[in-house]
C-alpha positions as a LaTeX table, in Angstrom:
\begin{tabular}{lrrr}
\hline
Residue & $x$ (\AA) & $y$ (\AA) & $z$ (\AA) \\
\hline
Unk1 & 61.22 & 18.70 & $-96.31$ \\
Unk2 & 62.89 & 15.94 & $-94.30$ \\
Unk3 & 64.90 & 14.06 & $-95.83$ \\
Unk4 & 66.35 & 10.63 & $-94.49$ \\
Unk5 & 66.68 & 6.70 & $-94.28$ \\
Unk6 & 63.56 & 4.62 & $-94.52$ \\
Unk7 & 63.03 & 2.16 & $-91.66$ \\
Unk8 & 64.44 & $-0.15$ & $-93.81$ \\
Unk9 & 67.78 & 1.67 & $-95.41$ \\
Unk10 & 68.42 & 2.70 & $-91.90$ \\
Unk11 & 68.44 & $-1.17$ & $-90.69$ \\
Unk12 & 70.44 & $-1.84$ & $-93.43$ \\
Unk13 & 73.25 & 0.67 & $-92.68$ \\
Unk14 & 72.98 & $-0.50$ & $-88.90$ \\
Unk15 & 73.66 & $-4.25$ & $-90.00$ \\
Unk16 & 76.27 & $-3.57$ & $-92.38$ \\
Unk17 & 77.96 & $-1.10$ & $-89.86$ \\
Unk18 & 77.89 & $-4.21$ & $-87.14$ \\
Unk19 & 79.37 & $-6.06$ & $-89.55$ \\
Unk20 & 82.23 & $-4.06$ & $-90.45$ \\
Unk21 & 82.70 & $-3.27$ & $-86.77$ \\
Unk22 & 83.39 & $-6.43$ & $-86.15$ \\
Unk23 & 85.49 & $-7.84$ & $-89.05$ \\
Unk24 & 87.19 & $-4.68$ & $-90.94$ \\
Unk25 & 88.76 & $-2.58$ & $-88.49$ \\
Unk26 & 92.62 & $-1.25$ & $-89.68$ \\
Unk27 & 94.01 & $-4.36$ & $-88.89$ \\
Unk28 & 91.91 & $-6.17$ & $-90.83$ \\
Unk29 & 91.87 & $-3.68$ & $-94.01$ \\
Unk30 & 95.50 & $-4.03$ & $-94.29$ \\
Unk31 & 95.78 & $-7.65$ & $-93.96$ \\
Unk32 & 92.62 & $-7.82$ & $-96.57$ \\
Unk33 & 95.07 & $-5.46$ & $-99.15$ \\
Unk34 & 97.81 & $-7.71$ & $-98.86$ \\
Unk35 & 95.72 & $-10.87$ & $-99.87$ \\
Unk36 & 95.60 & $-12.48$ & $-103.28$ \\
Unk37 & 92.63 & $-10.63$ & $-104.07$ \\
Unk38 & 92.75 & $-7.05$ & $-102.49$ \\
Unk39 & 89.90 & $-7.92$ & $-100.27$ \\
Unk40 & 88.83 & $-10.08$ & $-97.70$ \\
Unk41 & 86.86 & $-13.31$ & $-99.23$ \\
Unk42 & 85.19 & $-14.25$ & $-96.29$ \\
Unk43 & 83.53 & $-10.87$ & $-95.69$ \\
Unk44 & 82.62 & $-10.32$ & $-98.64$ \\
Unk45 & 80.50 & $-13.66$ & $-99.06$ \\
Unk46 & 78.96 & $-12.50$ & $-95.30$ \\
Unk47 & 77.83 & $-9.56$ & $-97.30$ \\
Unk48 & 76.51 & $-10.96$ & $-100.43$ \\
Unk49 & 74.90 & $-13.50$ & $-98.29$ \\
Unk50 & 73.84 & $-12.65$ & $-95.40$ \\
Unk51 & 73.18 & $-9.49$ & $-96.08$ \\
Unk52 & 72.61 & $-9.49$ & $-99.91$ \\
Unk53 & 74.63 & $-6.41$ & $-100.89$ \\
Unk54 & 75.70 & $-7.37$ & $-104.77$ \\
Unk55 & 71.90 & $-8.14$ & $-105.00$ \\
Unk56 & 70.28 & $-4.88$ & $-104.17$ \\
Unk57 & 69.97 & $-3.07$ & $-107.17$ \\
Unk58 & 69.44 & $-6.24$ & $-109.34$ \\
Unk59 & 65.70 & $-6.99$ & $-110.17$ \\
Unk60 & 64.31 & $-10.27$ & $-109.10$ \\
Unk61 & 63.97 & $-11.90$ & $-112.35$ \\
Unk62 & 67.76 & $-12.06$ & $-112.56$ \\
Unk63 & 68.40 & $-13.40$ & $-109.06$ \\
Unk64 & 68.62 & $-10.05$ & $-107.22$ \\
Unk65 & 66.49 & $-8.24$ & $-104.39$ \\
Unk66 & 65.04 & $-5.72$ & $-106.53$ \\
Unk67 & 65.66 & $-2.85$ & $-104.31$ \\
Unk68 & 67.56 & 0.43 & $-106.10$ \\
Unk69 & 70.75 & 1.84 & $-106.29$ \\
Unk70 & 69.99 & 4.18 & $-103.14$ \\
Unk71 & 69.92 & 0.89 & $-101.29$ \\
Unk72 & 73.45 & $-0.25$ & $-102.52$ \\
Unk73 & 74.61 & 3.84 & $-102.11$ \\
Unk74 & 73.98 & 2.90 & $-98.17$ \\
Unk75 & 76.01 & $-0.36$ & $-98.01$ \\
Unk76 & 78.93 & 1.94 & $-99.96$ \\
Unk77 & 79.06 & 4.63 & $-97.27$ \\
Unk78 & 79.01 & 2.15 & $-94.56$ \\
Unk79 & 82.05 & 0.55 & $-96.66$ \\
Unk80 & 83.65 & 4.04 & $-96.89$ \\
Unk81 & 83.59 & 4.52 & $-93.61$ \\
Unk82 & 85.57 & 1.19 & $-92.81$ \\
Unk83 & 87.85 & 2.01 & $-95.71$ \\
Unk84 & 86.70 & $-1.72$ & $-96.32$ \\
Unk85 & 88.54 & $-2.81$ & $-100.03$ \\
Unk86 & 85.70 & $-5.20$ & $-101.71$ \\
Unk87 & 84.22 & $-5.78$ & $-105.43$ \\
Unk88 & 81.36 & $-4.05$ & $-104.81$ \\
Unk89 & 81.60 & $-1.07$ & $-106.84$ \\
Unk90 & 83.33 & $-2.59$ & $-109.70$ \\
Unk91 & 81.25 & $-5.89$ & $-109.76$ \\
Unk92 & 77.49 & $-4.85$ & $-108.39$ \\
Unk93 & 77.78 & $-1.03$ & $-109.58$ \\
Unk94 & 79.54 & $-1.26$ & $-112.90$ \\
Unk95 & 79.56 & $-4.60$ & $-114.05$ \\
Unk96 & 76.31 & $-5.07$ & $-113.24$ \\
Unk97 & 74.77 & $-1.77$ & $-114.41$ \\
Unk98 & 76.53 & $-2.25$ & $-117.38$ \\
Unk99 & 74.83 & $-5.76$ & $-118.17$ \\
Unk100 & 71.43 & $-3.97$ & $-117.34$ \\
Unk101 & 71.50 & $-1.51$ & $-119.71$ \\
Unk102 & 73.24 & $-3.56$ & $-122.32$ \\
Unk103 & 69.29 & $-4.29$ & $-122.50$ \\
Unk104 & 70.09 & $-8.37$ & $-123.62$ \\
Unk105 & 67.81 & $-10.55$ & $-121.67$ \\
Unk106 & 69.99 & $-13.57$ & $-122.22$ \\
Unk107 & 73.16 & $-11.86$ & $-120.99$ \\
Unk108 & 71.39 & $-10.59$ & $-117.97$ \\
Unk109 & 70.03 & $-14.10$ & $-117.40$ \\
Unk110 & 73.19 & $-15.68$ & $-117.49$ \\
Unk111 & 75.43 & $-13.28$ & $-115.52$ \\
Unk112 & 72.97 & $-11.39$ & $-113.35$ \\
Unk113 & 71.96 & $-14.67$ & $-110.70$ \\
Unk114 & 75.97 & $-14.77$ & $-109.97$ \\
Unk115 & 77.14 & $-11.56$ & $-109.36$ \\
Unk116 & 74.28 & $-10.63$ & $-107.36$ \\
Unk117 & 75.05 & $-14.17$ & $-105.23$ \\
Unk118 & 78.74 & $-12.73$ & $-104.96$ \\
Unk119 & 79.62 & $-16.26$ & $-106.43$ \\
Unk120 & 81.31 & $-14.39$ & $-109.68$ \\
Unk121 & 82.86 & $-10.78$ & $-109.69$ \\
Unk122 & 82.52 & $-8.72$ & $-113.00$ \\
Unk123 & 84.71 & $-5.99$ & $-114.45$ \\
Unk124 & 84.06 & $-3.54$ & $-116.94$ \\
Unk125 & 87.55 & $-2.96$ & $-119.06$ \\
Unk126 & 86.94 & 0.84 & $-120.10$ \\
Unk127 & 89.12 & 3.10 & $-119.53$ \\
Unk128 & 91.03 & 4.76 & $-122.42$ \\
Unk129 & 95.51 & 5.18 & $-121.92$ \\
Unk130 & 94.27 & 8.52 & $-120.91$ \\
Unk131 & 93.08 & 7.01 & $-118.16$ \\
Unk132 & 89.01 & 8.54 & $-118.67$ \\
Unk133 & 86.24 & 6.48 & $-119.19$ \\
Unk134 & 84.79 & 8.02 & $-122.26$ \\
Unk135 & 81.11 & 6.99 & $-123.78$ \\
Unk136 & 81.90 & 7.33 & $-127.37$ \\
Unk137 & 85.42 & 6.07 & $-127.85$ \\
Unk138 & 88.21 & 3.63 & $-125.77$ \\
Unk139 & 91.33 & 1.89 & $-126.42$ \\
Unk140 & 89.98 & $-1.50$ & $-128.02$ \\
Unk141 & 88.78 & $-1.61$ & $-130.96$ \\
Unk142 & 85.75 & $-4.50$ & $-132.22$ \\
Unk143 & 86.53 & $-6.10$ & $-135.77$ \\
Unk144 & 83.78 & $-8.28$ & $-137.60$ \\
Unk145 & 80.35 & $-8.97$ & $-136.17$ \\
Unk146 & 78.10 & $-11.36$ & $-134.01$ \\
Unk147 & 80.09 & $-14.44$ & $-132.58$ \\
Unk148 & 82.65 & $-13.91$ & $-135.05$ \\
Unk149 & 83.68 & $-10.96$ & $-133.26$ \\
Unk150 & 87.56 & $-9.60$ & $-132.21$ \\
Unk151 & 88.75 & $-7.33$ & $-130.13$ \\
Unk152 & 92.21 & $-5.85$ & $-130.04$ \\
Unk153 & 93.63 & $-2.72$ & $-128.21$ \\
Unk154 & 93.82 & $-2.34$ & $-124.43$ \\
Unk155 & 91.40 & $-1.25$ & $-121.27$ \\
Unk156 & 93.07 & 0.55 & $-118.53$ \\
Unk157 & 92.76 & 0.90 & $-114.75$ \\
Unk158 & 89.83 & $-1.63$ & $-114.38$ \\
Unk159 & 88.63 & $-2.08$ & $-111.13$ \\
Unk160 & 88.76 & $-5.73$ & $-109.98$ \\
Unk161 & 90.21 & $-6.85$ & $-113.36$ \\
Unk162 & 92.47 & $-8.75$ & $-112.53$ \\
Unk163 & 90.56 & $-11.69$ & $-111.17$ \\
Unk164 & 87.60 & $-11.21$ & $-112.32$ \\
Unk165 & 85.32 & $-13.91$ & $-113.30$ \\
Unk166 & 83.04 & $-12.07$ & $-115.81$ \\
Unk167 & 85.11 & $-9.61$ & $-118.15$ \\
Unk168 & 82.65 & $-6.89$ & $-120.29$ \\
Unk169 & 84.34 & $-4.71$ & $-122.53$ \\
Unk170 & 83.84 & $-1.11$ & $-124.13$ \\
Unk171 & 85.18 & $-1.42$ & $-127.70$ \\
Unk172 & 84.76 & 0.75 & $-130.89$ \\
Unk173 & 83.27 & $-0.96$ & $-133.88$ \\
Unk174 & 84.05 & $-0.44$ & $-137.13$ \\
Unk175 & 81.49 & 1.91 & $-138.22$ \\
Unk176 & 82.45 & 4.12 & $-135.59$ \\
Unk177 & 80.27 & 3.47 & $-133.06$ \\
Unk178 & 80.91 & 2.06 & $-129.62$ \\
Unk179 & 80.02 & $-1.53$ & $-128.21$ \\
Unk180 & 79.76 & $-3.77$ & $-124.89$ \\
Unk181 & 81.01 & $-7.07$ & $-125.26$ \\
Unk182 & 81.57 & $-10.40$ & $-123.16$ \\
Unk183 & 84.93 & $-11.77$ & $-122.94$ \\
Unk184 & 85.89 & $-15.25$ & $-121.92$ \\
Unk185 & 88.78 & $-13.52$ & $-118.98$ \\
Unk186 & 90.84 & $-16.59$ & $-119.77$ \\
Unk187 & 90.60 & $-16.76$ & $-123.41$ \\
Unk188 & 93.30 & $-16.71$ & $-126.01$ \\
Unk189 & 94.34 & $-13.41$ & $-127.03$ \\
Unk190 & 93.46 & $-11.93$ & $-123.35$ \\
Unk191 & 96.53 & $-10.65$ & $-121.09$ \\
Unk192 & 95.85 & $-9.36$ & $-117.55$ \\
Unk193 & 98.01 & $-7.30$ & $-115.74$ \\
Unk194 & 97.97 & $-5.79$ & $-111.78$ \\
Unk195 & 98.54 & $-2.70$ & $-111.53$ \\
Unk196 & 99.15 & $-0.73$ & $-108.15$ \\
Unk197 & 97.33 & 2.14 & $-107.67$ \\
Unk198 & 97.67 & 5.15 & $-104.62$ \\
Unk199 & 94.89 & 3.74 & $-102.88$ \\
Unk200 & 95.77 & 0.08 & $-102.26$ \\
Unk201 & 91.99 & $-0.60$ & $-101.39$ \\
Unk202 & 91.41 & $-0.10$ & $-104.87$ \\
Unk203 & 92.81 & $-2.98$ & $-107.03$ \\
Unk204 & 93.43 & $-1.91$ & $-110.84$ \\
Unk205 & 94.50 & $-4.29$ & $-113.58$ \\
Unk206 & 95.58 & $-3.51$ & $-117.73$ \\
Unk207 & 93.85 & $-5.97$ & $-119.66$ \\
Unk208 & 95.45 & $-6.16$ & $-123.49$ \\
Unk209 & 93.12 & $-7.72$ & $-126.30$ \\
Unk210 & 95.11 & $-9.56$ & $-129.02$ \\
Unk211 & 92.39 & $-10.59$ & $-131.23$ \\
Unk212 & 90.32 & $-11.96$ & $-128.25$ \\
Unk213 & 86.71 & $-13.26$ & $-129.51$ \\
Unk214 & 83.74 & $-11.82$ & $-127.95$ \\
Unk215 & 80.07 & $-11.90$ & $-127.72$ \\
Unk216 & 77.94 & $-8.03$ & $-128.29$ \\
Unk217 & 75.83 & $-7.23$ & $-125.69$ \\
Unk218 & 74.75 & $-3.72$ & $-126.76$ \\
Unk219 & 76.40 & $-2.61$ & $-130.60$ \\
Unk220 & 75.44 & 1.09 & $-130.07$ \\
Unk221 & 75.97 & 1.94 & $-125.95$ \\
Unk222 & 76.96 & 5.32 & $-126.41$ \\
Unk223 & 73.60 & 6.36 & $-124.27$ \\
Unk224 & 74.14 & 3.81 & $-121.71$ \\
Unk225 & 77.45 & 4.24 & $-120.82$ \\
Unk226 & 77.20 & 8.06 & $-120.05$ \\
Unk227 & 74.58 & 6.91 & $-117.72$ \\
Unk228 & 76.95 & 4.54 & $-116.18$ \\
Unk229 & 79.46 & 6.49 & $-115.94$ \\
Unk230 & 77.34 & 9.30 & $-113.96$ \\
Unk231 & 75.58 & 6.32 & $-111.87$ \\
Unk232 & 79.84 & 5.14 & $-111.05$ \\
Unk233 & 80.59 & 8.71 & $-110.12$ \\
Unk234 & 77.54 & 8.75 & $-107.84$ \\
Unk235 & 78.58 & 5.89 & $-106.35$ \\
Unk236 & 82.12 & 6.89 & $-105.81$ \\
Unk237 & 80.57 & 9.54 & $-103.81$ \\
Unk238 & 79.10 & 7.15 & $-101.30$ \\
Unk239 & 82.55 & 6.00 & $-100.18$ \\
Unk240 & 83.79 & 9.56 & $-100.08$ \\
Unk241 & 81.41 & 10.32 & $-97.85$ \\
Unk242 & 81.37 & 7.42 & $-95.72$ \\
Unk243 & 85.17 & 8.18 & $-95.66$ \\
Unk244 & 84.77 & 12.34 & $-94.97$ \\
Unk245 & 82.46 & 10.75 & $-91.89$ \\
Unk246 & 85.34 & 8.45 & $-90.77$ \\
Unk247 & 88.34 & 11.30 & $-90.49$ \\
Unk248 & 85.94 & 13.30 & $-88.95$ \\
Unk249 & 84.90 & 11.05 & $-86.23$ \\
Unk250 & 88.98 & 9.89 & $-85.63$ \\
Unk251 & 89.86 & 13.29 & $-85.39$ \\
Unk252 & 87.08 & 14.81 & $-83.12$ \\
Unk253 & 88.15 & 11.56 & $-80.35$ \\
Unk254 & 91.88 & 12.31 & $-80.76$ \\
Unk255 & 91.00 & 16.27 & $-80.20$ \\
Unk256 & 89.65 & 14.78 & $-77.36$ \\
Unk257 & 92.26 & 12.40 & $-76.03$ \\
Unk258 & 95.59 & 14.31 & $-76.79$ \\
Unk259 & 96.60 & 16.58 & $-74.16$ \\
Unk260 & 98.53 & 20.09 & $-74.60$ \\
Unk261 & 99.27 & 22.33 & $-72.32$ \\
Unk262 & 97.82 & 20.29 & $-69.70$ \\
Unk263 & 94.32 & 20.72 & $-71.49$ \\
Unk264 & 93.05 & 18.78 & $-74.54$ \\
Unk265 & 93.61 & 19.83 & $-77.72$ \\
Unk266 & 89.63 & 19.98 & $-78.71$ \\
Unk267 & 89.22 & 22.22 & $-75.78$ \\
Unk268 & 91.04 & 25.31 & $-77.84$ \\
Unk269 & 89.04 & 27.47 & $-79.45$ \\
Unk270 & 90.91 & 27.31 & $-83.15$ \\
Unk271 & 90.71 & 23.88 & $-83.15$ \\
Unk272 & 87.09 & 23.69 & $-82.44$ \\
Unk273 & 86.45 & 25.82 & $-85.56$ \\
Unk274 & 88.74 & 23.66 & $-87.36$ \\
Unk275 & 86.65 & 20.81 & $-86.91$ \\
Unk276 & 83.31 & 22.28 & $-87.38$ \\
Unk277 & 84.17 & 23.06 & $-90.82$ \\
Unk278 & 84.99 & 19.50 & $-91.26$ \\
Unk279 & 81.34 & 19.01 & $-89.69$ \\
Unk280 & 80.14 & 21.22 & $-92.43$ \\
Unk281 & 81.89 & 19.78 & $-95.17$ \\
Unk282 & 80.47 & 16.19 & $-94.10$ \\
Unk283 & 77.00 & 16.86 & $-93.95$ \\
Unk284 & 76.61 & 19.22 & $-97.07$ \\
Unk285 & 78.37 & 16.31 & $-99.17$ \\
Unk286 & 76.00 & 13.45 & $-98.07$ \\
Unk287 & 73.10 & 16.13 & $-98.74$ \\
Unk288 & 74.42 & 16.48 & $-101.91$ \\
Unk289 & 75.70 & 12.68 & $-102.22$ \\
Unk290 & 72.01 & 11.12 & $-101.23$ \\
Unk291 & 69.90 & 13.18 & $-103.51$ \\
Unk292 & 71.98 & 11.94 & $-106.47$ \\
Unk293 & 71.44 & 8.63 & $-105.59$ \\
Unk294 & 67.80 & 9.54 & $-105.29$ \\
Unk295 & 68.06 & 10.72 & $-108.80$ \\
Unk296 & 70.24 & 7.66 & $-110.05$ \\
Unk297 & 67.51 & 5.54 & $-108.27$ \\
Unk298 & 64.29 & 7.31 & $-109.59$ \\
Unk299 & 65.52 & 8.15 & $-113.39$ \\
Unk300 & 65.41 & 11.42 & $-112.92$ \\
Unk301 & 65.22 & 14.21 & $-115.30$ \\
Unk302 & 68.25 & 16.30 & $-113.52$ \\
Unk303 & 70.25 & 13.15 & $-113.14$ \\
Unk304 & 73.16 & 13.87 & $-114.89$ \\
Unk305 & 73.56 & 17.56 & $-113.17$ \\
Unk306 & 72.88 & 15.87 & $-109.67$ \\
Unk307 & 75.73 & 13.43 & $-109.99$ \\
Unk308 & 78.24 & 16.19 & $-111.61$ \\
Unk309 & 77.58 & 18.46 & $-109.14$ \\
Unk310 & 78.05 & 15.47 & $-106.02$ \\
Unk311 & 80.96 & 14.01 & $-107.66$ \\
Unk312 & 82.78 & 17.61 & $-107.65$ \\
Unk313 & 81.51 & 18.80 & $-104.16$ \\
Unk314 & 82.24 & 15.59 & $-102.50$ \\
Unk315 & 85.58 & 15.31 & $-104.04$ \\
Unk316 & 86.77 & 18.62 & $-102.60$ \\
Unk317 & 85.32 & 18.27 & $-99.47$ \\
Unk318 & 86.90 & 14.73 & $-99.06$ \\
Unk319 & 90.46 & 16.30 & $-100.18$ \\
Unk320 & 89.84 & 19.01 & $-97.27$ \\
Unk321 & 88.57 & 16.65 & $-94.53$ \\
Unk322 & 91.50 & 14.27 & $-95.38$ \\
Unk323 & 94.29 & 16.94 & $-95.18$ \\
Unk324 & 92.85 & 18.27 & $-91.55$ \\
Unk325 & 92.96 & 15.14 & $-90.54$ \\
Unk326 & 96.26 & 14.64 & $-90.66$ \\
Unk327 & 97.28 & 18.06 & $-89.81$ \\
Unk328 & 95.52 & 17.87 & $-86.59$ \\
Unk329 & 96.81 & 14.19 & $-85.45$ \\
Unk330 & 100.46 & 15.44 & $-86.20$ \\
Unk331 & 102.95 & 13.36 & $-87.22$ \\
Unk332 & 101.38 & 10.24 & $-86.48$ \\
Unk333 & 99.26 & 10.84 & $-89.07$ \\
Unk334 & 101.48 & 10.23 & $-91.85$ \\
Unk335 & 102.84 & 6.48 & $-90.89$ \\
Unk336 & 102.13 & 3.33 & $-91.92$ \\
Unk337 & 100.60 & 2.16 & $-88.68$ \\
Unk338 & 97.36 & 5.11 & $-88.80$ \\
Unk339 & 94.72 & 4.71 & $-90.70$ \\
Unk340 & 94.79 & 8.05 & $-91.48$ \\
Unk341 & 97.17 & 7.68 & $-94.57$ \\
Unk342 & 94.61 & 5.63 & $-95.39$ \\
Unk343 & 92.31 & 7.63 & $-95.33$ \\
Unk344 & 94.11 & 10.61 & $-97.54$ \\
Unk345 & 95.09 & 7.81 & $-99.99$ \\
Unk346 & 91.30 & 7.15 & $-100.72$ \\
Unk347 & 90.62 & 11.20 & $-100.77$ \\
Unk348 & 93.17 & 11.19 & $-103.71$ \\
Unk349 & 92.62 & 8.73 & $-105.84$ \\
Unk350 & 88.47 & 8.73 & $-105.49$ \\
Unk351 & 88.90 & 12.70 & $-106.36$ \\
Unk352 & 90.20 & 10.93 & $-109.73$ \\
Unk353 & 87.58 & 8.45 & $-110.25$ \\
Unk354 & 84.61 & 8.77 & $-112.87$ \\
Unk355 & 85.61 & 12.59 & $-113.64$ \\
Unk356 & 87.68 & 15.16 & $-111.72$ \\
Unk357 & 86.21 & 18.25 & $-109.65$ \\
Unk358 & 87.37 & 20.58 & $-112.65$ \\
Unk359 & 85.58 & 18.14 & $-115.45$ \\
Unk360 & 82.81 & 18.03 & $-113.40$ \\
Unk361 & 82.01 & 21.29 & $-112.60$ \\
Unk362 & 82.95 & 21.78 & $-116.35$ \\
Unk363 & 79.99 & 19.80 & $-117.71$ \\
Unk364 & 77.68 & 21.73 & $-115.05$ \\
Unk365 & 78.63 & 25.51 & $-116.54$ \\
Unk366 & 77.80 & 23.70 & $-120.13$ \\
Unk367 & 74.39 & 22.51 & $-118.93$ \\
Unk368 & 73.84 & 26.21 & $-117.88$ \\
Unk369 & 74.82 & 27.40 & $-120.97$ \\
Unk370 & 72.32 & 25.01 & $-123.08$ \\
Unk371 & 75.60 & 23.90 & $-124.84$ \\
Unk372 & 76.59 & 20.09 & $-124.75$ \\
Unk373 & 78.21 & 18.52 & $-121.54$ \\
Unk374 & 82.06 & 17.96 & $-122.54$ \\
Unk375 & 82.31 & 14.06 & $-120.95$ \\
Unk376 & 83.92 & 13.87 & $-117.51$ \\
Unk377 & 85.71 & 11.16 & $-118.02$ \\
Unk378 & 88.20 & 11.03 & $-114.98$ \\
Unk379 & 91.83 & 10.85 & $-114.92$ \\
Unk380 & 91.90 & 7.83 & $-112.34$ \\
Unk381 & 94.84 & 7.16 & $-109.61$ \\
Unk382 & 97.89 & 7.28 & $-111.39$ \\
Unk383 & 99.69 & 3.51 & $-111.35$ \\
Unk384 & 102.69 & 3.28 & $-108.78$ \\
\hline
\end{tabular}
């Protein structure tokens, strides 16, 4: 079977790369980190709309292009291979998935039309102080019921939180089961926080709850939000890839350029082997990266075994491409000025993201077991 890009994906990923080409080289990533936001506004609104990217995966009834999540999987790659820091994951992926599955038509009418026009960003606050994004528990806690609701505790390592403009929240009730909310982000009783992660073109926040009133989405999301959680992981991998592509292709034209010896340093026969086992490890993660998004995209059966088993493979293979990278540009490789520190930065701290190699590959020996799949829910970058 052959298995690639519509007409249409691949026209996509050829716009979005001429894009990024043109306005996100390293320059431009760095000066886009050290903004107010983490990421370059102008951009982003060319990609929300010109080329619709928030939109893809959200129908049309809610404002979107009603297109899948494989569509938005090919706009992340081409962002992973720019290193390119923007909302997209955390607003169109998460915030938005989560809204979706919350399965309230008013909520989805109301937020839907704005992140998918890039006009608003969401965040989902999730993440326990363990720093894993569990499905049945997290570190707020939801006291009383409908719009007399409260929510007290705190959400760590939330992507975008800091400025977000729509702020859902995982919080357990009081019977013991666990909620999505909406929260007001500039309520009473809400306290944002930055936080700096290893990957700078990731922008964390710690959001604390001090009896903060919200509005329920979805009162039992335990179901959902282990499909969200697999769907972020999935995504994760897109960037990873896109990334794994990158040091690849910055390596192989350095191997090229950089004499030794009066020859290049591709022409030797070590590092030649060197780099086609970087070749390998590219191309058998987006095999394995693109038919989880085919899954994630379809509803498939063997979803949740597809995106364990893409989220572990790509992590490792990421970690490896990274580290020749920089072994084979030298000491160049480690300043400020190369992008690739950037690049090992991302290779780190995605490894973390949505469930570690080791959790991952966990939950896969339990599926072959017949036992239950312990959650994955990732240690994320630890805050500098």
């Amino acid at each position: 079977m052959y298995f690639a890009l519509s007409e249409e994906q691949a026209a996509l990923d050829a716009t979005v790369r001429s894009l990024l080409d043109r306005n996100s080289d390293g320059e431009a990533v760095r000066r886009a980190i050290q903004g107010p936001r983490g990421h370059d506004p102008d951009l982003w609104s060319t990609l929300c709309e010109q080329i619709g990217a928030a939109a893809l995966a959200i129908p049309e009834q809610y404002g979107g292009a009603g297109f899948s999540l494989f569509e938005t999987h090919v706009v992340l790659e081409r962002l992973g291979y720019a290193l390119t820091p923007s909302p997209l994951l955390g607003s169109a992926v998460l915030g938005a998935q989560a809204v979706l599955r919350a399965g309230d038509a008013d909520a989805c009418s109301r937020l839907l039309p704005d992140i998918a026009a890039g006009t608003a960003v969401a965040a989902l606050a999730w993440a326990s102080p363990d720093g894993h994004w569990h499905p049945d528990r997290s570190g707020v806690r939801a006291a009383g019921a409908g719009d007399g609701t409260m929510l007290t505790g705190s959400a760590h390592l939330v992507l975008d939180g800091a400025d977000a403009d729509i702020l859902l929240v995982v919080a357990v009730r009081e019977d013991g089961l666990v909620g999505l909310y909406e929260v007001d982000p500039e309520a009473s009783g809400v306290r944002r926080t930055p936080m700096t992660g290893l990957d700078l073109t990731l922008r964390f926040a710690r959001i604390d709850f001090r009896a903060a009133p919200a509005r329920p989405l979805c009162e039992d999301a335990g179901v959902p939000l282990a499909e969200l959680r697999d769907i972020a992981a999935v995504a994760v991998t897109a960037l990873q890839v896109g990334a794994a592509q990158r040091g690849l292709d910055m390596t192989v034209a350095y191997a090229k350029d950089r004499e030794q010896f009066g020859r290049p340093i591709g022409s030797f026969q070590a590092l030649k082997h060197r780099m086609a086992d970087m070749l390998v490890q590219v191309e058998t993660s987006r095999t394995l990266s693109w038919a989880a998004a085919w899954s994630a995209a379809h509803g498939a059966a063997d979803f949740a075994e597809k995106a364990a088993m893409a989220k572990a493979w790509c992590s490792d293979a990421l970690n490896a491409v990274a580290a020749e990278t920089v072994q084979l540009h030298g000491g160049i490789a480690i300043t400020w000025e190369h992008d690739a520190q950037l690049l090992f930065k991302r290779a780190h701290a995605t490894s973390q993201l949505f469930g570690q190699p080791h959790e991952q590959r966990r939950r896969l020996l339990a599926a072959d077991r017949g036992t239950p799949r312990a959650g994955a829910g990732a240690a994320a970058p630890a805050p500098s």
